[in-house]
C-alpha positions in Angstrom: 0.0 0.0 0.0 1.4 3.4 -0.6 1.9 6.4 1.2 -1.1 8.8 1.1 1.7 11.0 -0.7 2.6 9.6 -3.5 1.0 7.3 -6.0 1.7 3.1 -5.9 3.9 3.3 -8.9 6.5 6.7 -6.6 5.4 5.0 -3.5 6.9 1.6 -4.6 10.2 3.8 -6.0 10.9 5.3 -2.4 10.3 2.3 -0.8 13.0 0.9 -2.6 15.1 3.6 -2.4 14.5 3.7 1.1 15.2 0.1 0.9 18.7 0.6 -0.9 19.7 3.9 1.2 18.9 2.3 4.9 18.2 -1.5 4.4 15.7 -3.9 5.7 15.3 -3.1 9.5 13.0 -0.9 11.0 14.3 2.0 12.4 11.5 1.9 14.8 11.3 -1.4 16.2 14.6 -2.6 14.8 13.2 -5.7 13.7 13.4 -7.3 9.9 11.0 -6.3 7.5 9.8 -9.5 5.5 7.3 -7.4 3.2 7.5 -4.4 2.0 9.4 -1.5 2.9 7.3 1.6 4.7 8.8 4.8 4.3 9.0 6.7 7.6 9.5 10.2 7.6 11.7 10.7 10.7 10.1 14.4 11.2 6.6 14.2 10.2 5.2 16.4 7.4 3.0 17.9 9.6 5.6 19.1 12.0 7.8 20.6 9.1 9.5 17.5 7.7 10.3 17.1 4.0 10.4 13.8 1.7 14.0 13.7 0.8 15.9 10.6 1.3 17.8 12.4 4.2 14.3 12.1 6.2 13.2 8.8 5.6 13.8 5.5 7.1 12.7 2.0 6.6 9.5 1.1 8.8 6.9 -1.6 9.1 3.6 -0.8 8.2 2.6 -1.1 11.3 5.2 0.6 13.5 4.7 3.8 10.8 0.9 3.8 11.6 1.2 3.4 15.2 3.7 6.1 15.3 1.4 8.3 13.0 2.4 12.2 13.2 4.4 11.8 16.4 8.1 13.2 16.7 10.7 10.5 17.0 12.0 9.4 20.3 15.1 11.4 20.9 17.3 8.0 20.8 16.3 7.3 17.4 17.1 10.3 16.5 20.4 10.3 17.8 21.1 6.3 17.1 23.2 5.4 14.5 22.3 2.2 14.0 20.2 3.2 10.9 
């Protein structure tokens, strides 16, 4: 499913670039992604965050819903385990 933001055939492109740039573990749960790849934007568009590559990170589906428009724990955003 793709990102409200873009349509399936960018969605599935920024997944895998996502994908490419970061890997498959989510930078939220830091667990292995067996589907696909959810791009997370590590500051949320609604709090000023933009869609470059530099602000995304590979999620599950799930752990980007539940997250939703929250800010990022400070540790992940700190962590350089991405």
């Amino acid at each position: 499913m793709a990102s409200g933001r873009w349509n399936k055939r960018q969605g599935d492109e920024v997944a895998r670039l996502v994908e490419l740039t970061y890997g498959r573990v989510c930078w939220l749960c830091n667990l292995p992604i067996d589907g696909r790849v959810s791009p997370d934007h590590v500051i949320p568009v609604s709090l000023g965050g933009g869609d470059s590559i530099d602000n995304l990170r590979p999620s599950h589906e799930s752990c980007n819903k539940r997250r939703q428009a929250k800010p990022a724990p400070a540790p992940l955003l700190t962590s350089t385990r991405w």
